[in-house]
C-alpha positions, 0 to 999 in steps of 0.5 A: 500500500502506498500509505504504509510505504510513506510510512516507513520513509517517514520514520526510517529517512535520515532526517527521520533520525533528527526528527525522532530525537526531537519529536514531542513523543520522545520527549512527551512524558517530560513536563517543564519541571522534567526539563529544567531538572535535565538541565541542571543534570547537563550542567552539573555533570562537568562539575561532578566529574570535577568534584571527584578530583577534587576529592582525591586530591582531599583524601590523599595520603600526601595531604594527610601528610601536609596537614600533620607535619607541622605540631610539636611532637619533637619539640622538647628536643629541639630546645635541648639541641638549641643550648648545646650549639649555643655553648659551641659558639662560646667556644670557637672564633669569631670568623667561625662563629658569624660563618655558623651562624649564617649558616644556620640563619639560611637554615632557619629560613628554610624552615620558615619557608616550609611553614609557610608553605604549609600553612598555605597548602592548609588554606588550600586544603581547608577551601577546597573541603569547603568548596567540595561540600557544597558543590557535592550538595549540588551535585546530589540535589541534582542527581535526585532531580535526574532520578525523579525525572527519570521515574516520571518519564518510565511511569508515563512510557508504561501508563501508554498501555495500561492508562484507560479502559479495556476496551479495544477491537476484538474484546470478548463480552467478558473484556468489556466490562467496565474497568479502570486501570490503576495507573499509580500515578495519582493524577500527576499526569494533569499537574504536569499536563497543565504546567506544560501550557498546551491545555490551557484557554484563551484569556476571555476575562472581558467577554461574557454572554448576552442573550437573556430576554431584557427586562422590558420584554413585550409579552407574547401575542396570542394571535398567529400569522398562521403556522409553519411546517418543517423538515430539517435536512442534513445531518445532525448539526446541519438540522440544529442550524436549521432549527434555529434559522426556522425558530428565528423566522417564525418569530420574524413573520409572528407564526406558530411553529410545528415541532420539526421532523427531521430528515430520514434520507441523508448519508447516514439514514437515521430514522430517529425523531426530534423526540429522540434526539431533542428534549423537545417538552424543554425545548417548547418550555424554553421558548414560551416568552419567544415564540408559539410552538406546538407539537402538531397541527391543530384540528382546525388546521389539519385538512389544509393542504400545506402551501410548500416554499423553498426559502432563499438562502441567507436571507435577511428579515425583510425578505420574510416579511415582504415575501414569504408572510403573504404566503403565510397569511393567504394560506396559513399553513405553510411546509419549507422544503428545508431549514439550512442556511435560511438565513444570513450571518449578519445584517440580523437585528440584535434581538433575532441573533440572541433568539438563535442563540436561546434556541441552540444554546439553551431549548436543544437540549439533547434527549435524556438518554444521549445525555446521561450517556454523553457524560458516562464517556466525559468522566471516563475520559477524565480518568484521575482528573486527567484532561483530554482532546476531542479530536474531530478527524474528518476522514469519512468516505462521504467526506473524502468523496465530496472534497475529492481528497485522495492524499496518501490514499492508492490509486484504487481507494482513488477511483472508489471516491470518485465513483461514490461522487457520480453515484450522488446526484445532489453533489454538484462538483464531479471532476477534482483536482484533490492535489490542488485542493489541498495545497488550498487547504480545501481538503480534511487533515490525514491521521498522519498530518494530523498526528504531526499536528499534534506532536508539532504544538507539544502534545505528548504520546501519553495524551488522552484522546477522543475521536469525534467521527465515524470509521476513518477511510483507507487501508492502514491510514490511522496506523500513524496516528495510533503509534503515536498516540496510543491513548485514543478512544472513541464511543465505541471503544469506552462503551460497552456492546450492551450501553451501545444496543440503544443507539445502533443504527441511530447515528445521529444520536451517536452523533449527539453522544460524540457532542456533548464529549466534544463540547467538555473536553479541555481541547478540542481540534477538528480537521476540516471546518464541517457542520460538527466544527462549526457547532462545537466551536461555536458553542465553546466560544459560548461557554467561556472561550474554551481552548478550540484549535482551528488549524492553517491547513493550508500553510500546514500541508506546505510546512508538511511537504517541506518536512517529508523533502528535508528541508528543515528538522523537525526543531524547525518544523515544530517552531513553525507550527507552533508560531503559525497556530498561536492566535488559532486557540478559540480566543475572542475576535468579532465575526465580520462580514464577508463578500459572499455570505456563503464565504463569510464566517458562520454565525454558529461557529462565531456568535461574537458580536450577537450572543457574546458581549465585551464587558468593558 
């Protein structure tokens, strides 16, 4: 396979060599303290070499000899020799005398010096114990720093494979009981994590939300304009969209709505109901002070043959006044054939934007079940209080056949997405240049690009991991992202056959599930800007601002190519990344307009300015 000969020369080329050493997986189990603990050893280390002469020097039998050769144990007898050549000197002539005692002059010099020199050699001896001592602390404190740095780097290599729940491919019933794995680490995993910087937020402390109704608020109106009928289309977070665009209308025209049905013809052919995914007696009860809705038709209105319109895409209030409530008011019940983009991103009056927001952020409440069950998998992602990473890989089939991506993938896996293109008739863009696409960033991230993502901005191999998508596209194409990041899970791996049994073949509902993790995880990245990305980072923004990395895929693939040709290490390649996703973590920038709406950045993936205020 082509994916898994790139795969060998990626980590078996010369520069692959560079890049291991300096790759975050090597070094991933090391915190910032680890670090600085490995410095002290490097530098300490000439000195311990140094200290170890030092010492001999100290315990030599010539410096024991040195320091005891100057006290007194002759010393008695020195006096007694000192009286007898006095009375010698009586006894000879004078020349003789003043020749004996220059003499004995230069030999009490000599001994003078050699005091002194001992005295000196004490000094030295003395300095150097003293030296020895503090430098042999140093040295101590610094191999304790090697050795707990060391631990921690052996405790974070082994939790690779025991860290998390035992639930893998291929596991029996019996595996796939719900059991956690002791790491004895006791949660040191998150305090090295949050020192590391890589999982904390944006600052936002001057943001804050505005969407509750003013206090003035006018009461609801009693009457109807008449009441609308919907089918949300799409996907789950295609048909949140459009919920809330259709919300937003029927208040614009003063209409009832019905609860919406949802699309059972998609991609993924789920017949579940708004009752099935939606906490739809929350919803209804959220809105009251908003806008009228019911669950069905009344009686009255039940015989009327519904008047069916297609909304203009990204509209603004006045087309629904001025064209759409005529029709509402002649024929009173009225069906949209679809829900999504039916209104514009900006140009919305303030009251309208905040509505939308009520309605996504506070009446779509999932149902009961999705829940419940969405936040089993969160504490089971936060085992021993250890963050974790949403990670919203893109790399379906439908997707890749709707970009016309095909990168790493064979030339068979090739044809097979482009026969899938042709077969779907509503897909208006046949014949792609997936190469050019790319190179646009136009194409999802591959498991490879995206494990080079993550290795890139610093985060270790031991990184906890939730894959928010469904089964990734190609032969072997998740086998890089796996080596690197064993910690990887998903719905179906923390979840037993039997907690499953209620969503199967409910893929929207699966969906929902992968939301709420998505939503409470500390980071989540998603590798192509789809329907999933827009709601979850919209609603994170929402929420406090929380971390979203939004990648460059674009300067991202090139820095990639240039890694894979050898033009620069893997140092180098992790500065670039670094330096070029700094200001792409989810923190606060206003939603501007662009020259085509359709061009322009979603409202539901920016709700800045609308539903998020600056407080200063």
């Amino acid at each position: 396979m082509a994916i898994f000969s790139e795969s060998n020369h990626h980590h078996n080329s010369s520069d692959g060599v560079s890049q291991r050493v300096n790759s975050p997986r090597f070094s991933g189990p090391m915190t910032r303290r680890a670090h600085s603990f490995k410095r002290n050893t490097t530098t300490t280390t000439t000195s311990h070499g140094g200290g170890g002469e030092v010492e001999l020097q100290i315990n030599s039998p010539r410096s024991e000899e040195a320091s005891e050769g100057v006290p007194g144990g002759k010393h008695g007898h020195y006096h007694v020799t000192q009286r007898v050549h006095v009375r010698g000197l009586l006894k000879k002539p004078l020349a003789s005398i003043v020749e004996d005692l220059g003499l004995r002059g230069r030999k009490k010099f000599g001994h003078w010096m050699f005091l002194v020199f001992c005295a000196v050699c004490l000094f030295i001896g003395v300095l150097k114990i003293c030296a020895t001592g503090w430098l042999g602390s140093a040295i101590e404190r610094a191999q304790s720093n090697k050795e707990l740095s060391d631990s921690i780097a052996s405790l974070n290599l082994r939790d690779q494979s025991s860290l998390g729940y035992a639930y893998r491919g291929g596991a029996s019933d019996v595996e796939r009981t719900l059991k956690t794995v002791a790491t004895g680490v006791d949660g040191s995993h998150t305090a090295m994590a949050e020192n590391s910087g890589i999982w904390s937020k944006p600052n936002s402390d001057n943001f804050t939300q505005c969407i509750d109704l003013p206090s003035n608020h006018k009461k609801l109106d009693a009457k109807t304009s008449g009441y609308i009928l919907v089918n949300a289309n799409g996907g789950l977070n295609q048909m949140r969209f459009g919920i809330c665009d259709i919300v937003a209308i029927a208040k614009i025209m003063k209409a009832t709505l019905v609860l919406p049905s949802l699309d059972h013809t998609s991609y993924w052919a789920d017949d579940s109901g708004f009752k099935d995914l939606f906490d739809w007696k929350h919803f209804i009860h959220m809105l009251k002070d908003d806008v009228h809705i019911v669950e069905k038709l009344p009686p009255a209105y039940a015989g009327i043959e519904p008047f069916s319109k297609t909304p203009i895409s990204w509209s603004k209030v006045t087309y629904y006044k001025t064209e759409v409530l005529p029709l509402l008011n002649q024929h009173k019940v009225i069906y949209f054939t679809h829900t999504d983009s039916r209104l514009a991103n900006n140009g919305i009056p303030s009251s309208i934007q905040k509505l939308r927001c009520r309605v996504n952020y506070r009446a779509l409440k999932y149902s009961a079940p999705i829940e419940e069950f969405g936040n089993t998998l969160v504490s089971r992602m936060q085992q021993n209080g250890n963050p974790y990473l949403a990670l919203h890989l893109r790399y379906e089939k439908d997707m890749l056949a709707f970009t016309g991506c095909s990168h790493n993938l064979t030339a068979e896996e090739d044809e097979e997405l482009r026969q899938m293109r042709y077969e779907v008739s509503h897909w208006k863009e046949k014949e792609i240049n997936g190469t050019e696409r790319r190179l646009l960033g136009g194409c999802p991230l591959t498991p490879r690009e995206t494990s080079l993502l993550l290795r890139a901005l610093g985060f270790p191999s031991h990184t906890r991991i939730y894959l928010v998508a469904g089964e990734a596209y190609g032969k072997g194409s998740m086998k890089y992202l796996e080596d690197d990041f064993p910690n990887i899970f998903s719905h179906s791996s923390l979840s037993s056959e039997e907690e499953l049994n209620p969503f199967k073949n409910h893929q929207n509902m699966l969906a929902g599930i992968d939301y709420v993790v998505a939503l409470k995880s500390d980071v989540f990245l998603y590798t192509y800007d789809g329907n999933m990305a827009k709601a979850v980072q919209g609603h994170r923004r929402f929420e406090n601002f929380k971390k979203t990395i939004n990648p460059d895929k674009m300067k991202f693939v090139k820095l990639v190519d240039q890694l894979d040709e050898g033009k620069f290490s893997w140092k180098k390649f992790s500065s670039k990344v670094k330096k070029l996703h700094g200001d792409r973590i989810g923190a606060p920038y206003p939603r501007k307009p662009g020259e085509f709406p359709k061009l322009e950045e979603s409202f539901y993936a920016n709700p800045l300015p609308g539903c998020i205020c600056e407080t200063r």
